[in-house]
Each structure stands twice: as C-alpha cells, then as structure tokens.
N, CA, C and O atoms as a GROMACS GRO file, in nm:
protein
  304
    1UNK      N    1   5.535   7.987   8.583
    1UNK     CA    2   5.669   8.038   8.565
    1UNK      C    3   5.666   8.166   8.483
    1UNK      O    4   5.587   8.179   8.390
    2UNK      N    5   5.760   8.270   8.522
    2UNK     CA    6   5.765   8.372   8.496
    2UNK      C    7   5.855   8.374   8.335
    2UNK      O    8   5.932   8.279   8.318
    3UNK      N    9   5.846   8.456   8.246
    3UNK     CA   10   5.857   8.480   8.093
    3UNK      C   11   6.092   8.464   8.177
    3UNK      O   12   6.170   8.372   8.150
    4UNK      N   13   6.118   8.564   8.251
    4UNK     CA   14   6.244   8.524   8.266
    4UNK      C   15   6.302   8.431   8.321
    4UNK      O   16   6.424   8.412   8.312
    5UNK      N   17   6.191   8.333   8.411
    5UNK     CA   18   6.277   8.172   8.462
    5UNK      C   19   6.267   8.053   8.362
    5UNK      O   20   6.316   7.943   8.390
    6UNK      N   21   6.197   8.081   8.233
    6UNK     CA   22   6.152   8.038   8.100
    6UNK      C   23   6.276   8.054   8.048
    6UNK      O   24   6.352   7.958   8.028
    7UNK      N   25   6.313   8.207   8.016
    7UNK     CA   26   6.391   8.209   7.903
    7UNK      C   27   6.559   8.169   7.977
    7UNK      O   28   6.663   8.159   7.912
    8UNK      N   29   6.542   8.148   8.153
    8UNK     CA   30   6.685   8.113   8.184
    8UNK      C   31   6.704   8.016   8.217
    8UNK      O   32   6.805   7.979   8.276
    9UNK      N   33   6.597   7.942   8.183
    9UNK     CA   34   6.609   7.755   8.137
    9UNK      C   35   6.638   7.701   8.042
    9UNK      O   36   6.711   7.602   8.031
   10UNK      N   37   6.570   7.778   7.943
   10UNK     CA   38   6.581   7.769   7.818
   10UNK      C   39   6.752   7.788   7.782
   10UNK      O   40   6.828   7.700   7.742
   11UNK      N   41   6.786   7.939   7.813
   11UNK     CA   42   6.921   7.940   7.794
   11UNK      C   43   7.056   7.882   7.907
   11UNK      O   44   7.175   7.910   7.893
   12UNK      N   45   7.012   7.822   7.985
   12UNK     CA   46   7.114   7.802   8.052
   12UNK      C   47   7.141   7.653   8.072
   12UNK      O   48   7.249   7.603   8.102
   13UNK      N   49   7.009   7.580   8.045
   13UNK     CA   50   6.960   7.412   8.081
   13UNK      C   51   6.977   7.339   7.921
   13UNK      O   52   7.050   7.245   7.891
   14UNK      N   53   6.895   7.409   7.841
   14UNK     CA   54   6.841   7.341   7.722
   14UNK      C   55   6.902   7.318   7.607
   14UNK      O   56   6.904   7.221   7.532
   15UNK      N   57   6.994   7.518   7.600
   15UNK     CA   58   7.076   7.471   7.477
   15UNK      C   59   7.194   7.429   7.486
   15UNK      O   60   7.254   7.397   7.383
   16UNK      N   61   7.262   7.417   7.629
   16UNK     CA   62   7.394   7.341   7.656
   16UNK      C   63   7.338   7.168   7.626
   16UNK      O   64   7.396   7.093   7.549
   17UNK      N   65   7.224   7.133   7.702
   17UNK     CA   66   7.135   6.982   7.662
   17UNK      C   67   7.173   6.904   7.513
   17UNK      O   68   7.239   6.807   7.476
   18UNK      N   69   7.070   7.033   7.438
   18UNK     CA   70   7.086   7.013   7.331
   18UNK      C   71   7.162   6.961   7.267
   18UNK      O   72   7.155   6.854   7.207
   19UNK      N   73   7.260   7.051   7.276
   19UNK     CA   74   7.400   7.052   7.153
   19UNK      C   75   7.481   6.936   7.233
   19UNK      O   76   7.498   6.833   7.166
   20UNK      N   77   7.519   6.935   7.326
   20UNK     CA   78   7.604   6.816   7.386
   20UNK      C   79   7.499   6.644   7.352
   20UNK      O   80   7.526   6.549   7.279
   21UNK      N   81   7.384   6.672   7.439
   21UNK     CA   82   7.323   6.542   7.380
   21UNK      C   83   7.263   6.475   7.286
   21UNK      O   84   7.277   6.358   7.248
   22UNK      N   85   7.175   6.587   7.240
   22UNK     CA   86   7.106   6.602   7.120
   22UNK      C   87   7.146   6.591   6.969
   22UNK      O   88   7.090   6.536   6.873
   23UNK      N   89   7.275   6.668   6.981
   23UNK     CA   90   7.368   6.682   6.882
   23UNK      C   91   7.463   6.560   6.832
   23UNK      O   92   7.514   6.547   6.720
   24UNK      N   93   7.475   6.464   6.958
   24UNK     CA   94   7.531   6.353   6.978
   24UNK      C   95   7.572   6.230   6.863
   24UNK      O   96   7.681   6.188   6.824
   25UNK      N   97   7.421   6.190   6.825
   25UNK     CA   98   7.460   6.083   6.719
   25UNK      C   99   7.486   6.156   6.574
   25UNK      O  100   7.546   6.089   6.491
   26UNK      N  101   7.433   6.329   6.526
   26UNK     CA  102   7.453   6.379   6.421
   26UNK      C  103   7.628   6.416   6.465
   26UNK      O  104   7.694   6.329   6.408
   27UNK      N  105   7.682   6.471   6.510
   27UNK     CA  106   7.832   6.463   6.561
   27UNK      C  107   7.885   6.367   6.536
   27UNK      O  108   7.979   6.382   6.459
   28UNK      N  109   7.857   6.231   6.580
   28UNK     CA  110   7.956   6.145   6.601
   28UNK      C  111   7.970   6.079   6.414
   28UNK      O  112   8.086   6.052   6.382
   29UNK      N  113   7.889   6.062   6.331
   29UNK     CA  114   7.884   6.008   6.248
   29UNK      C  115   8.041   6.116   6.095
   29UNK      O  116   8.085   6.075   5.988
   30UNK      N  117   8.065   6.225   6.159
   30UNK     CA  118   8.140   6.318   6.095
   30UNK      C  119   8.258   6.250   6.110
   30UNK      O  120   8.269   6.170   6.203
   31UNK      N  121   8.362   6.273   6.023
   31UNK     CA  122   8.492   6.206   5.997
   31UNK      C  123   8.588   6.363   5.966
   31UNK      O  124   8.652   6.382   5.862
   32UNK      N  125   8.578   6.452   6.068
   32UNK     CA  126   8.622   6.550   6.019
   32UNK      C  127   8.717   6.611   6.150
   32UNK      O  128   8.676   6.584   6.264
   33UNK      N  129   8.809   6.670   6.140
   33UNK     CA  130   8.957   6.700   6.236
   33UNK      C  131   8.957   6.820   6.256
   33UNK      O  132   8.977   6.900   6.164
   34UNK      N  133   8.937   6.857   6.376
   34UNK     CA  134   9.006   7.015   6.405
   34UNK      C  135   9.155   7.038   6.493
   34UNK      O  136   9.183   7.004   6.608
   35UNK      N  137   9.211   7.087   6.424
   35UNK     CA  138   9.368   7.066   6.454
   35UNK      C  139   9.461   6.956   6.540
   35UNK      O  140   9.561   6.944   6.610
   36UNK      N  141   9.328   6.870   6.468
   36UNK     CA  142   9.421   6.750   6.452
   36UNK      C  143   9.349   6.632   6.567
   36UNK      O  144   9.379   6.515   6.591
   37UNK      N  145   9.248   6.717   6.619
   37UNK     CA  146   9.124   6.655   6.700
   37UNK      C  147   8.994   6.596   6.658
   37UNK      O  148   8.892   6.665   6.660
   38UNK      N  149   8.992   6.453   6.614
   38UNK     CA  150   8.805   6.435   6.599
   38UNK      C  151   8.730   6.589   6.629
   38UNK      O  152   8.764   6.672   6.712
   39UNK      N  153   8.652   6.594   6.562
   39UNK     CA  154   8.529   6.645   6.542
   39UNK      C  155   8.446   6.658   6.648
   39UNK      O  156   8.403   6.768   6.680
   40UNK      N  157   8.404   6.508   6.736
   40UNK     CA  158   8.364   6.473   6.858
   40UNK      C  159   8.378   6.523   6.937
   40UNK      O  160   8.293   6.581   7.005
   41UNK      N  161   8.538   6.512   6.959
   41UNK     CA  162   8.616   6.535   7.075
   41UNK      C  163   8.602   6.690   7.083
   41UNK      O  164   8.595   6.746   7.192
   42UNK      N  165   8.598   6.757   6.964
   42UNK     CA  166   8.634   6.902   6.965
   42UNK      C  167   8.525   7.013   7.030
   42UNK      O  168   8.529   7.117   7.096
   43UNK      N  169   8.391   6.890   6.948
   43UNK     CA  170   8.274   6.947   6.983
   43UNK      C  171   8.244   6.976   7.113
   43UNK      O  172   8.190   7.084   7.139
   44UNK      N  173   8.281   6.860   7.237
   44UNK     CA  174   8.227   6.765   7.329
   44UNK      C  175   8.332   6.901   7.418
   44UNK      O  176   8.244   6.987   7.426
   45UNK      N  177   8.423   6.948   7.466
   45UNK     CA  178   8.502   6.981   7.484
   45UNK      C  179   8.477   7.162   7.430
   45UNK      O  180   8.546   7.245   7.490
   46UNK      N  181   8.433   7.184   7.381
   46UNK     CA  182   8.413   7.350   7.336
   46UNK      C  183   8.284   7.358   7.417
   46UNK      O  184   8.239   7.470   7.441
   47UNK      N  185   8.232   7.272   7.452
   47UNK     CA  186   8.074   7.301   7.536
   47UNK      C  187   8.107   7.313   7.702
   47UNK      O  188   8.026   7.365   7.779
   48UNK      N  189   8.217   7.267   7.740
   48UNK     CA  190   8.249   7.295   7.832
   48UNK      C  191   8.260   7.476   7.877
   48UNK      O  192   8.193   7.508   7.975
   49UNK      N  193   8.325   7.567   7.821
   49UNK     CA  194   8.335   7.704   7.824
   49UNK      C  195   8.195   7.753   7.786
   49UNK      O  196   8.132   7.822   7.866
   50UNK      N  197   8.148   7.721   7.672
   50UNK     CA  198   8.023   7.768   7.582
   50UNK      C  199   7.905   7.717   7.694
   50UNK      O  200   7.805   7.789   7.689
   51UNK      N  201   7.897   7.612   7.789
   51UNK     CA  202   7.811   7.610   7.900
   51UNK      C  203   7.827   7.738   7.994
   51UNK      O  204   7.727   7.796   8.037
   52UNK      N  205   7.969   7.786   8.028
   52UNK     CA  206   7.975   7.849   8.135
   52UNK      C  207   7.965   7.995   8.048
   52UNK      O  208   7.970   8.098   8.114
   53UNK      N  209   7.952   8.003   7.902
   53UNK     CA  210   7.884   8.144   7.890
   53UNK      C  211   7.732   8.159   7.858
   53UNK      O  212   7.672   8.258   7.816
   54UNK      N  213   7.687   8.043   7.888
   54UNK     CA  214   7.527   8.009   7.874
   54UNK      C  215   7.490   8.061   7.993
   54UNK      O  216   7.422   8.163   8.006
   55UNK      N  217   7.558   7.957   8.125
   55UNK     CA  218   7.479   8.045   8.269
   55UNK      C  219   7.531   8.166   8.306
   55UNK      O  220   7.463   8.225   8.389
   56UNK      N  221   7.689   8.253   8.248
   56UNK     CA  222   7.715   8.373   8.266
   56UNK      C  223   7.628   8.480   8.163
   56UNK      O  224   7.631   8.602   8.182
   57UNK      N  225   7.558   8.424   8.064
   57UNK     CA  226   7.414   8.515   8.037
   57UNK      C  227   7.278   8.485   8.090
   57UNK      O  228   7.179   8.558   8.080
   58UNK      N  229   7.284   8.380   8.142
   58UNK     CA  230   7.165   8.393   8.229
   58UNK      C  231   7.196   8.505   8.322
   58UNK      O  232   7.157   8.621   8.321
   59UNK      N  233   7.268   8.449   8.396
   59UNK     CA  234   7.298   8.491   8.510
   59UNK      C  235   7.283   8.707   8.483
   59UNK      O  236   7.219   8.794   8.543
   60UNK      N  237   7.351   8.709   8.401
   60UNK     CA  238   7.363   8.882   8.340
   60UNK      C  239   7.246   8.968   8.340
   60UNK      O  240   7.211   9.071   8.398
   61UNK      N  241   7.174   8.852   8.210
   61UNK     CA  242   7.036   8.917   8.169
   61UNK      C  243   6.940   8.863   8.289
   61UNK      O  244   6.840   8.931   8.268
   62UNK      N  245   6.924   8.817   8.354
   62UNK     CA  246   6.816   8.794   8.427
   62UNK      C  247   6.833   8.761   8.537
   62UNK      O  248   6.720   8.723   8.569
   63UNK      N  249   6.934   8.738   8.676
   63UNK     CA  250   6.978   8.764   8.784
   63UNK      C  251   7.005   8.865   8.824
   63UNK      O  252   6.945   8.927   8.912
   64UNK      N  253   7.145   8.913   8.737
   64UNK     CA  254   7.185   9.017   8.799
   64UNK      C  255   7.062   9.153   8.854
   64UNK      O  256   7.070   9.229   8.951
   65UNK      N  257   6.977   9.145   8.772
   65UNK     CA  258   6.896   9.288   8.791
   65UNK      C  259   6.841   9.239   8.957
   65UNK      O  260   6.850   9.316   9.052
   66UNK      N  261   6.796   9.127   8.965
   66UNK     CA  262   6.727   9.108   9.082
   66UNK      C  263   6.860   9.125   9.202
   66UNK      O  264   6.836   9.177   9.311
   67UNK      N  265   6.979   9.081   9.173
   67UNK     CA  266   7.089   9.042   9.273
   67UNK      C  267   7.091   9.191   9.301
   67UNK      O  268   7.025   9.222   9.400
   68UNK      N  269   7.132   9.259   9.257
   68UNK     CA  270   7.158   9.410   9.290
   68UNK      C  271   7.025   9.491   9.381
   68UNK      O  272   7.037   9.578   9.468
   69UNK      N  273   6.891   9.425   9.324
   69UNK     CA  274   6.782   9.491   9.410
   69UNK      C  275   6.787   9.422   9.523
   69UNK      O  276   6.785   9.488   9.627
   70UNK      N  277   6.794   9.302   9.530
   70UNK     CA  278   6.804   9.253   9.700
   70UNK      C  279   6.898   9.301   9.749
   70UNK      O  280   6.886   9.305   9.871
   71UNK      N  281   7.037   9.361   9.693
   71UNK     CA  282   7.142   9.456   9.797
   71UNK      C  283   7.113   9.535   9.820
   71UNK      O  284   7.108   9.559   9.940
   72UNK      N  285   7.071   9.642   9.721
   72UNK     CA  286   7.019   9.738   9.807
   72UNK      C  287   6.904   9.724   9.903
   72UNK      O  288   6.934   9.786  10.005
   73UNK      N  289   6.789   9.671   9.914
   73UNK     CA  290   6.756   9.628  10.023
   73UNK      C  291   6.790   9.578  10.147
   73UNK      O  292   6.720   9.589  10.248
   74UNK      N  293   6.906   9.517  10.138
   74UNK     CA  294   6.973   9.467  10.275
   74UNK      C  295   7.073   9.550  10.338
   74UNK      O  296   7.118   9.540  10.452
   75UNK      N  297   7.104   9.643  10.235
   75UNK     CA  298   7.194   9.744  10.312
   75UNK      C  299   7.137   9.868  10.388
   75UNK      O  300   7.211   9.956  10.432
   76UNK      N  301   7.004   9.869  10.400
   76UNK     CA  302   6.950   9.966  10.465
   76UNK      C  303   6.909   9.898  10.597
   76UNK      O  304   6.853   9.963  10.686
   0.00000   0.00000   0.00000
C-alpha cells in the first residue's frame, strides 16, 4: 500500500473508529450535559458530520488529485 491509501485509511476509517468506538466506555462513564444533552449522546451524534469531514479530506487531499487526472485523460 501506497504512503496515500495509508494515510486515507487512517483518516477516513480509523479516526472516525476510534473516537465513536474506542472512545466508547471512556465517554460513557462522564455525567456531563451539553445543552442539555448527555455527553454520550452529544458525542455519538457530532461524529456523524465530523465522519463526513473525515472522508471529505480524504477525498480532497488524496483523490481529488487523481480524479481530475483521469478527466483529463478521458476527455481526449
């Protein structure tokens, strides 16, 4: 595997993994409210968006360059 299908595993697979599962039993043990939401809930629920800007930087830093070279290739 190449140094960029590494680092867009890493960022797109591992640290959404992480923090949602990983993070899991240190999360749940908190007794603490964000506007008026468990802690849990708040956490569990902000990873939803924060996933989709994980694979919209994969996708940036290390797709896009290739997506654009295969167009121009196909348009000739």
């Amino acid at each position: 595997m190449s140094f960029r299908q590494v680092a867009s595993v890493i960022i797109g697979i591992v640290i959404p993994f992480i923090a949602v599962v990983g993070m899991l039993p240190f999360i749940g043990r908190l007794d603490v409210h964000v506007f008026g939401i468990p802690f849990l809930y708040f956490w569990m629920f902000m990873w939803f968006p924060l996933t989709s800007v994980c694979l919209w930087i994969c996708w940036f830093a290390f797709d896009k360059p290739r997506f654009k070279e295969s167009a121009k290739g196909s348009d000739e």
